[in-house]
N, C-alpha and C positions, 0 to 999 in steps of 0.2 A: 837854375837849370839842373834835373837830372843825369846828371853823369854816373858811370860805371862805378867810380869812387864813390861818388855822392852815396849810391843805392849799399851798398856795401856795407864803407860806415855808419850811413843811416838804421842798417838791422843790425848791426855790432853793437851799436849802441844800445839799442834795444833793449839787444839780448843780457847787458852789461845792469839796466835800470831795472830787471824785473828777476827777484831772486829764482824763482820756480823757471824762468827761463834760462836764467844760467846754469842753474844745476841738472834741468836738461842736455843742456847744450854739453855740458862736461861730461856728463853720461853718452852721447852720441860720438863725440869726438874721441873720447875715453875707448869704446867699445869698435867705432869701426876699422883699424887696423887687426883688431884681433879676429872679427869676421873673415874679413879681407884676406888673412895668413891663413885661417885657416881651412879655408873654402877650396886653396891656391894645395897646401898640402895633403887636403883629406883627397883630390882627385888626383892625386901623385901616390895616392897607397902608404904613405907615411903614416897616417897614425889610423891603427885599429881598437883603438880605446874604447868599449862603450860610454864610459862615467864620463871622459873629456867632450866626446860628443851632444852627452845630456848634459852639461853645464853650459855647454856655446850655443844647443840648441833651444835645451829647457828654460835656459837662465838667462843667460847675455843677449838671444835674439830678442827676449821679450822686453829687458830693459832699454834694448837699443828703440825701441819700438815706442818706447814710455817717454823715454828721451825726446823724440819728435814730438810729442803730442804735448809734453810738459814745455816745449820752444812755444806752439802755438797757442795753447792758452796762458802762458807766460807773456806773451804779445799782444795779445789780442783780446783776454776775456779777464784778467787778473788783473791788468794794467794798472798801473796809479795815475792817479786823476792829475797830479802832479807835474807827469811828465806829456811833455806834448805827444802826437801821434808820430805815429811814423816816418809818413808821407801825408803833408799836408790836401785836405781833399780840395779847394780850392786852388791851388798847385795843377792837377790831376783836370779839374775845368776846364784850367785856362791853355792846359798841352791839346785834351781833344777837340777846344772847338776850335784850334790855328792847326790848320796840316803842317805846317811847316816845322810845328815845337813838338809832331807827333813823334818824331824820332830819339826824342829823350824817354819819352812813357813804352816804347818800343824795347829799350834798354831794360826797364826796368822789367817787363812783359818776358822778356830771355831770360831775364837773371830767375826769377820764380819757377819759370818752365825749367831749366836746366837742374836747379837744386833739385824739382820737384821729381823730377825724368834720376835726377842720379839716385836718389831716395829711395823712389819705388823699385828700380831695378836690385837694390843693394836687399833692401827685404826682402824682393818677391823671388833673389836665386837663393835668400837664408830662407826659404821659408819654406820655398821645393825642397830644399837638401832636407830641411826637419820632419818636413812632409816623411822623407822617404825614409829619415834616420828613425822615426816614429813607426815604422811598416817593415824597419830589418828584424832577423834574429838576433843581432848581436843586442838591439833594446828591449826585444821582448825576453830574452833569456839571460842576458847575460851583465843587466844593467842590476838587475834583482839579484845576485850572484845565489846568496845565502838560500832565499826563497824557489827560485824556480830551477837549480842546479839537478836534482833528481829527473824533472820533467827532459830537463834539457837532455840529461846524459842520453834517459831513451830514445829522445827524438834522434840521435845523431845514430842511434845505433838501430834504427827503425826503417823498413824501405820504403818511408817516406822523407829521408833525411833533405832531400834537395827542394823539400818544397817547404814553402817560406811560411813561417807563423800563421800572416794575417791571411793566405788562401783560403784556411780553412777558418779560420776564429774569426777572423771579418768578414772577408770576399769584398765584393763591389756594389757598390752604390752608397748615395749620402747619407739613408737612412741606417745604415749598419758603421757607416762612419763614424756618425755622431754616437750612436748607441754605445760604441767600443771606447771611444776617448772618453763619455762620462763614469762609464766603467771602469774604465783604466784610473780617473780621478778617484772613485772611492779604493780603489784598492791600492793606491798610491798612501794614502792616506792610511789605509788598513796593515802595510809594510812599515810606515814612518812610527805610527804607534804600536806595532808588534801585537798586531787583532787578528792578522792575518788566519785562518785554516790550518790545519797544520796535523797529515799531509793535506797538499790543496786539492779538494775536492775536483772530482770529475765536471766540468761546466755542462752537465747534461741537458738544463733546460734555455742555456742561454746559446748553445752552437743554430748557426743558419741549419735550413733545411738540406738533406744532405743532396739533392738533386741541382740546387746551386754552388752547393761545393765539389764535393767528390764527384759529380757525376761531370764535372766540367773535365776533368780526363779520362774519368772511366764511363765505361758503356755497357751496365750490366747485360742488358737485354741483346746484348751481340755475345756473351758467353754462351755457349752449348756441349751438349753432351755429356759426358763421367767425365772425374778426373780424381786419381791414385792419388791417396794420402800414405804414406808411410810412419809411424811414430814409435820412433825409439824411447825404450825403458832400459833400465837395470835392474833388476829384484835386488834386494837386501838382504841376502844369500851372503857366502862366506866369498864366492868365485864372483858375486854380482855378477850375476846370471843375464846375457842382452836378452830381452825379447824384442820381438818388431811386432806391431799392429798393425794389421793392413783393410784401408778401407778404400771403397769406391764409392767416391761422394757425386751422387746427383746436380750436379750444379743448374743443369737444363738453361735454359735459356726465356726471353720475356714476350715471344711471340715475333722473333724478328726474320723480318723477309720472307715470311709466311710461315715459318715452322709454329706447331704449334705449341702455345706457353705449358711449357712441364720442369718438373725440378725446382731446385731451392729458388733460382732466380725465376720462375714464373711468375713470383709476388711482384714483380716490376711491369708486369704487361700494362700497359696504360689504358686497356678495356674492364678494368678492375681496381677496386679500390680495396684496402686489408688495413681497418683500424684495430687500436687493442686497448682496453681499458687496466687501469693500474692503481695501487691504491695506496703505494708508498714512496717516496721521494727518488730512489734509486732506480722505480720502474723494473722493480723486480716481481715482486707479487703481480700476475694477469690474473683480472677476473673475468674476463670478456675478450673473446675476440671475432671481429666481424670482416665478412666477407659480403662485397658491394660488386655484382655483375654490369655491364654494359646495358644491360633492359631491365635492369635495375632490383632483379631478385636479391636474395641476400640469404649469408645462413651463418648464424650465429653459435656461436660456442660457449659457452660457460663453464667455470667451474662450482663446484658447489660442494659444499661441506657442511655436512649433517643436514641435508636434505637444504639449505640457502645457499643463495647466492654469493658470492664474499664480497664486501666491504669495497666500493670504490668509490666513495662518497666523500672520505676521510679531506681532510683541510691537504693535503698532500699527495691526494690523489687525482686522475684526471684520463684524461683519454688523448689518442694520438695513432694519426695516420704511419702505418709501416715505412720507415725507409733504409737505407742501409747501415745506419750505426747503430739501431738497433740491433741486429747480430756481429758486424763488425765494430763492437762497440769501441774498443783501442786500438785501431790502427797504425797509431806513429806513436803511443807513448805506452809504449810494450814492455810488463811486469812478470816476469817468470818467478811461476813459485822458486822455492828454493827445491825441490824434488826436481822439475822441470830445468831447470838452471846447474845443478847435477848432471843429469843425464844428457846434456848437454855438451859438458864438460870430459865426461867421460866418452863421450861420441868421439869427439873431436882427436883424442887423445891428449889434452891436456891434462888431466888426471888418468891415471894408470886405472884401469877397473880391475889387475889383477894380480895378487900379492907377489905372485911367482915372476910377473914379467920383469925379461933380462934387459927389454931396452929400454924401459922406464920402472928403476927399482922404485919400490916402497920407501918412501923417506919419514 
């Protein structure tokens, strides 16, 4: 008869006759208190580690994982021919054709569903957390210390500090999911052997288009009107002389609520399209650039040196619809020269701009 004991023992045993099952089984039992603790203390704000998160996420989830699956084909597929089965199937007959002995195969029906129900739930909350630990800033920036530490510092000091890695470098949906994790995989691999870039290159041609990103809080086409720029200098003068630049930058707006499209943001009106052709990897060189009306005229630009065309044929070259990182091309990961990062400085008054001042002498 099927008893509680019975079934129990019955997969102890098992697990006991089939090497690759036991050394699962030690992997599972090995690993799930330390899920368990730590699942309990990362939502209590205890630990801010990145590296201890990527070992319980990157590592330990995936062997707990292995674990299971080295129990069931340790069981079931590897088995030696040696040891009897598990649960005799003849056994298993003789309970479902008597209702009366179904209450033994009932037992054993719980016991499967209960493991099976406590199993999946134990992954599927490590596997949201990894989900999510995979999608923070602290593993996109700060798991790589050595590698992404410059990027980082900008980010933090950029006014886009609160908004998180993958908004902009993923966004949503499956297909950018998966793109981003096999990505993520070579250059895992690119860090592990020291292949890495170095500084790391701008991702110019692999960022989503910018109207699924940035435009998911911003709304160019509702900006209107001028707007005062101000820009402090210091000549290089003996007094470092301030000047102030002052401009009135056309911002205009993309045709919204009926104004009509004028200004830098007019190239956003959505009754027009503005591609530009390029012939060098950085999308610095334009040889071309076209303008696509709503009844679909069009008027084209070129440059042209020594009476041709220039060159955007090149293995490196290509063509591409306008959108806004092409002029906002570093928005959160902001590089001031060292002139600009000066006058900055001397703005602020953390460096004195002038030899004579009594409240911040000359050191």
């Amino acid at each position: 008869m099927l008893t509680t004991k019975t079934i129990i023992k019955g997969f102890l045993k098992g697990i006991r006759q089939s090497t690759v099952a036991s050394i699962g089984a030690g992997l599972t039992v090995a690993i799930l208190p330390v899920l368990v603790v730590y699942a309990v203390i990362e939502s209590l704000g205890f630990v801010e580690s990145p590296h201890v998160g990527f070992v319980v996420y990157g590592v330990l989830t995936w062997a707990f994982i292995l674990g299971h699956v080295m129990v069931f084909i340790g069981l079931f597929v590897l088995r030696s021919k040696k040891y009897p089965p598990l649960f005799d199937q003849d056994d298993f007959k003789d309970h479902f054709a008597e209702s009366s002995r179904f209450n033994s195969v009932r037992k054993l029906i719980l016991f499967v569903a209960f493991v099976t129900f406590a199993n999946v739930m134990i992954i599927g909350v490590t596997a949201y957390n990894g989900y999510h630990y995979s999608e923070s800033v602290d593993f996109c920036a700060k798991l790589c210390h050595k590698v992404m530490m410059p990027e980082y510092t900008a980010y933090q000091n950029s006014p886009h500090s609160r908004v998180a890695c993958v908004e902009c470098h993923i966004g949503t949906g499956a297909k950018w999911f998966v793109k981003s994790k096999l990505t993520g995989t070579r250059q895992l691999l690119a860090v592990s052997l020291n292949t890495y870039a170095q500084p790391i290159a701008t991702p110019i041609h692999s960022l989503r288009p910018a109207r699924e990103t940035c435009e998911e809080c911003h709304r160019p086409e509702l900006f209107h009107g001028n707007k005062l720029k101000i820009f402090d200098k210091f000549l290089e003068d003996e007094e470092n002389t301030h000047v102030q630049t002052v401009l009135l930058v056309r911002v205009g707006t993309g045709e919204f609520q009926g104004r009509r499209a004028e200004g830098i943001h007019g190239t956003v009106n959505p009754k027009r399209t503005i591609s530009f052709k390029y012939s060098d990897f950085k999308r610095e060189i334009i040889s071309e650039v076209k303008l696509v009306r709503e009844d679909g005229s069009e008027d084209v630009y070129k440059t042209e040196e020594d009476g041709t065309v220039a060159d955007a044929g090149s293995h490196e070259g290509g063509s591409k619809i306008l959108d806004c990182l092409d002029c906002h091309n570093r928005p959160t990961h902001i590089y001031l020269s060292p002139e600009e990062a000066l006058d900055q400085k001397l703005m602020s008054g953390e460096i004195p701009h002038c030899r004579t001042s009594k409240d911040r002498p000359w050191t």
